[in-house]
Residue, then its C-alpha position, 0 to 999 in steps of 0.5 A: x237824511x230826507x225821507x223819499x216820497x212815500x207815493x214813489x211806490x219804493x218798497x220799505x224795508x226795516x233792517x234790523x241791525x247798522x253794524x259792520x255786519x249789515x253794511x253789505x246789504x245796506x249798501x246793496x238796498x240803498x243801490x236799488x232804490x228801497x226806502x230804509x228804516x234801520x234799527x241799531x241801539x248805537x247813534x254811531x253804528x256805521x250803517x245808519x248813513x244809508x239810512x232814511x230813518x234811523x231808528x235808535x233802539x236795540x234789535x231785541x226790542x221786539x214790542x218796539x219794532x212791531x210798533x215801527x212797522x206799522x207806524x212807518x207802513x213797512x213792506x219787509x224786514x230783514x235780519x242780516x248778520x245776526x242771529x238773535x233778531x232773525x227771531x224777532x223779524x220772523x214773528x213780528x212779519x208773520x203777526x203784521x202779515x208780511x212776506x217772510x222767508x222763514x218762519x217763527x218756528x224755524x227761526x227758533x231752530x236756527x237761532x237756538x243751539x240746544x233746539x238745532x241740535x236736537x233737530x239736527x240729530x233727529x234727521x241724522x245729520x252729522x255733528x259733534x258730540x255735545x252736553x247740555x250742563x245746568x247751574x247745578x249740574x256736575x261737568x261732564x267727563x270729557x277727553x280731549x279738547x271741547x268748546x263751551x259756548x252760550x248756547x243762545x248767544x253769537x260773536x263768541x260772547x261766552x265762548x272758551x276753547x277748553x283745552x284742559x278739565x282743570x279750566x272746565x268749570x271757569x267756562x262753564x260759569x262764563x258761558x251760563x252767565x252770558x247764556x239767556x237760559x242760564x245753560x251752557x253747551x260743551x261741545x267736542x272740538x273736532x279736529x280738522x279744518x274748519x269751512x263755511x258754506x254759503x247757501x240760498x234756497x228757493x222753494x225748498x231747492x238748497x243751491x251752494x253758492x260758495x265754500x270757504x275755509x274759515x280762518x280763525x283766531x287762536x285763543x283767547x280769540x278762538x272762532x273768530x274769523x280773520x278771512x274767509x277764503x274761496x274755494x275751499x282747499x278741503x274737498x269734502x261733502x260738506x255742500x251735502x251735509x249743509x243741505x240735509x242740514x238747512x232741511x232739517x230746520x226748516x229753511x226752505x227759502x232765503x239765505x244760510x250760513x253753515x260752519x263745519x269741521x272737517x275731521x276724519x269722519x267727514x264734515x260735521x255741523x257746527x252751527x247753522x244760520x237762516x240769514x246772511x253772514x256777518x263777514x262780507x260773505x255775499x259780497x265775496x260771493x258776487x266777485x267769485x260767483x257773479x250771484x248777488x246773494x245780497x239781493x236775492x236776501x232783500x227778494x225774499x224778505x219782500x216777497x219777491x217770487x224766488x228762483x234758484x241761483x246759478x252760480x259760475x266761478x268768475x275768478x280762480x280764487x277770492x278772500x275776504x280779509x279782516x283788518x285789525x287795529x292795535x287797542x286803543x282810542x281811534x284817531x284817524x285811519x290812512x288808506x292809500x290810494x288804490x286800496x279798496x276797504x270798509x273800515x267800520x270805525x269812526x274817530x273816537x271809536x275804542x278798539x279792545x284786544x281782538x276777543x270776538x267778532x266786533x273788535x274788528x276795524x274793517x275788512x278787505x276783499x281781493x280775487x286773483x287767479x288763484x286762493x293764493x294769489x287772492x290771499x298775497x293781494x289782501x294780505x299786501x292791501x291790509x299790510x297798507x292800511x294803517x291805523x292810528x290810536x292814542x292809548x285809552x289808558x292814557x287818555x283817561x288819566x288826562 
């Protein structure tokens, strides 16, 4: 793609990430005329289409990236959709002295689990009872269900729902081993629904865009999403608590993205993040509430004064759904006419067992006069999509 013209006077902006969990802004940015250089460690990552310089390299590489914002005169960057590079964008625009929404600190807190919830629990916001365990630490003595997790990782890398002590200590070494401590975190599953709040904030005043139930996966996929639904069935304080909790870390301006269970005490935090959500959730947010969260994103990590959003229900309800894709080696996909999808895979692509977030083929985004009606559009929309793969095991004895 040809570079525009420096001179242009077009802002330019490093997205760190071309996964399918930044396409929305992407495509948002590209709309509005920014001049975008994209970091991504995969060539095929689909993002990089809206690209003006594609940048090869991992979004963990901080040393390089900062090299890449002063080389290429950047005027923001942004994390969308990932947790661990909202670090590495919050320290790299403080040292380079760029406008940034959040800072260093609150970017530890919001991307570090063990820190959140010690944060969390200093200002008494409600979450689930948890445990800290080491490599040489006996497993604590648990009831009942919990989840063991890397306490510094996403997209379910070393994720187990553990529902018997036999199977404790397997997760336990799983979690450690994907853990960038060493450490693992075993946190009491609540029982109850499970919902997203999708919020911004503009100089310190938090606004509840939307609240969605999350619908996940049962094991071995458990916690990944395969839609996401508006409004909420559950009516609850969880906008409050996701509130008290985007305070609590810190998050006085730009995006957030809150999950909670809802159990018999009420709803209790079990994760927040400083940034856009990785499931299409600002664009759910824009056909629900008319409030482009997208560009409110691309504002704050330019430096564009904020104000607080309005949001105002356009339609009676509005799903993302999440297409899957039977294993194998992508060949093509057919989409009928009418059918409007993001399909995130190229041909040639390997699609796994659906195990965590990435190994899903794309996504479909339906409204309707109720959450019910939004659900049968989706559901019939994806029903029409068809994915066609050659075997992988096949294709690797030939």
């Amino acid at each position: 793609m040809v570079e525009s013209d420096p001179r242009s006077g077009n802002p330019r902006l490093l997205v760190l990430g071309a996964g399918p969990a930044q396409l929305g802004l992407l495509e948002a940015a590209r709309e509005r005329g920014l001049w975008l250089a994209v970091v991504d460690r995969d060539p095929r990552a689909p993002g990089f289409r809206f690209a003006d310089r594609r940048c090869i390299l991992s979004t963990e590489d901080e040393p390089a990236i900062e090299r890449l914002v002063g080389a290429l005169r950047i005027d923001g960057i942004i994390a969308p959709g990932t947790d661990w590079p909202v670090g590495v964008a919050a320290r790299i625009a403080e040292r380079a002295g760029l406008p940034h929404p959040i800072s260093p600190q609150t970017a530890v807190l919001a991307t570090n689990k063990l820190r959140q919830r010690e944060r969390l629990a200093e200002a008494g916001v409600p979450q689930p009872r948890s445990w800290v365990v080491g490599g040489d630490e006996a497993p604590p003595a648990v009831e009942g269900p919990v989840v063991v997790k890397a306490p510094d990782r996403q997209g379910q890398k070393g994720l187990t729902l553990v529902e018997s002590p036999a199977d404790l200590a397997e997760a336990l070494e799983l979690a450690r081993a994907e853990a960038r401590s060493g450490v693992a975190l075993v946190e009491e599953l609540v029982e109850g629904p499970e919902v997203t709040v999708v919020g911004f904030s503009a100089g310190g005043v938090f606004t509840a865009l939307a609240v969605t139930d999350r619908i996940v996966a049962e094991p071995p996929a458990f916690g990944v999403a395969l839609a996401h639904v508006w409004p909420s069935h559950v009516r609850c304080q969880a906008p409050d608590v996701a509130e008290r909790a985007v305070a609590a870390l810190g998050i006085t301006d730009g995006p957030s993205y809150t999950q909670l269970r809802v159990g018999l005490a009420g709803p209790q935090v079990i994760e927040v993040a400083a940034r856009l959500g990785g499931g299409h959730d600002a664009e759910l947010v824009l056909a629900a509430v008319g409030v482009d969260l997208n560009g409110l994103a691309i504002d704050a990590a330019l430096g564009v004064p904020l104000r607080p959003p309005e949001p105002r229900p356009l339609v009676g309800g509005a799903v993302t759904r999440f297409l899957l894709a039977p294993p194998g080696v992508l060949q093509r996909v057919e989409v009928p006419d009418g059918v409007q999808a993001r399909i995130y895979r190229e041909p040639g692509y390997v699609f796994a067992p659906l195990r965590r977030g990435a190994d899903r083929a794309g996504a479909v985004l339906a409204t309707g006069e109720s959450p019910g009606e939004a659900v049968a559009r989706a559901d019939a929309a994806a029903q029409r999509i068809r994915f066609v793969v050659a075997d992988a095991g096949l294709l690797e004895a030939l």
